[in-house]
N, C-alpha and C positions, 0 to 999 in steps of 0.2 A: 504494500500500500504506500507507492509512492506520495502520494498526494492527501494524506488521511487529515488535513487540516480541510482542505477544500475537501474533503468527502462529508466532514463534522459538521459544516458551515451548510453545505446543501440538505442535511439532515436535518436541519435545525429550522433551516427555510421552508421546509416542506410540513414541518411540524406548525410554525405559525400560519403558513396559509393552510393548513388541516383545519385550526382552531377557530383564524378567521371566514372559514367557510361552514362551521358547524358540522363537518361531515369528515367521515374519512376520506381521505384521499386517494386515489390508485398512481401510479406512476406517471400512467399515459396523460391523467390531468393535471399531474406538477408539472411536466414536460410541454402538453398543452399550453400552459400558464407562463411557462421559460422561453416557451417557442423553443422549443431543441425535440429531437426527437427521440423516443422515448429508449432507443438504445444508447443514447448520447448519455442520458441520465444515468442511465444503469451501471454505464463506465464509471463518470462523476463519483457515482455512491461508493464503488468498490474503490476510489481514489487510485483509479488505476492511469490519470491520464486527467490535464489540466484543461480549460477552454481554451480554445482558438480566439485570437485578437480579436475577431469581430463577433465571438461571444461576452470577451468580457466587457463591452461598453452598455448591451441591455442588461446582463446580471448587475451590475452595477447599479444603472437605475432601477433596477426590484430593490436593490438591498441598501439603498442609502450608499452605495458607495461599500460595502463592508466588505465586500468581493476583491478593491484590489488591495487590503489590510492582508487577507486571509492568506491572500499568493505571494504580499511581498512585493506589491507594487505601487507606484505613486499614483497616485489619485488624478482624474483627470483636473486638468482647468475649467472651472466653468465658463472664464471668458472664451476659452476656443469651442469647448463644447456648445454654446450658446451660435458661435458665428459659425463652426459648423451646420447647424441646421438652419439654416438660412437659406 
């Protein structure tokens, strides 16, 4: 389990949107909810293998930003992310 920090951190996220949805959760709608698909996730959880770049700028906006703590990276700028979407 290369990656058991980001495995901890997705576990964690799947457990609050569990909560905030009242319901359990199955894979395919945490994954649904990620937008990745649902073998994507199942990698994640075993912490067998980290996102891809243009995964972590939507995990990031799910998680406040907690996503790039968990891997070890800096955070984006808001001011480029802002002119980015432009």
């Amino acid at each position: 389990m290369k990656y058991r920090a980001f495995a901890g951190f997705n576990m964690r996220q799947m457990h609050q949107w569990e909560s905030a949805h009242r319901k359990r959760a199955t894979l395919q709608g945490f994954a649904n909810h990620l937008n990745v698909s649902q073998s994507l996730l199942s990698i994640w959880l075993k912490g067998d293998t980290k996102p891809s770049s243009e995964k972590i700028q939507p995990l990031g906006a799910r998680s406040r930003n907690e996503v790039y703590e968990v891997l070890g990276l800096p955070k984006p700028d808001p001011d480029v992310t802002c002119l980015n979407q432009i």
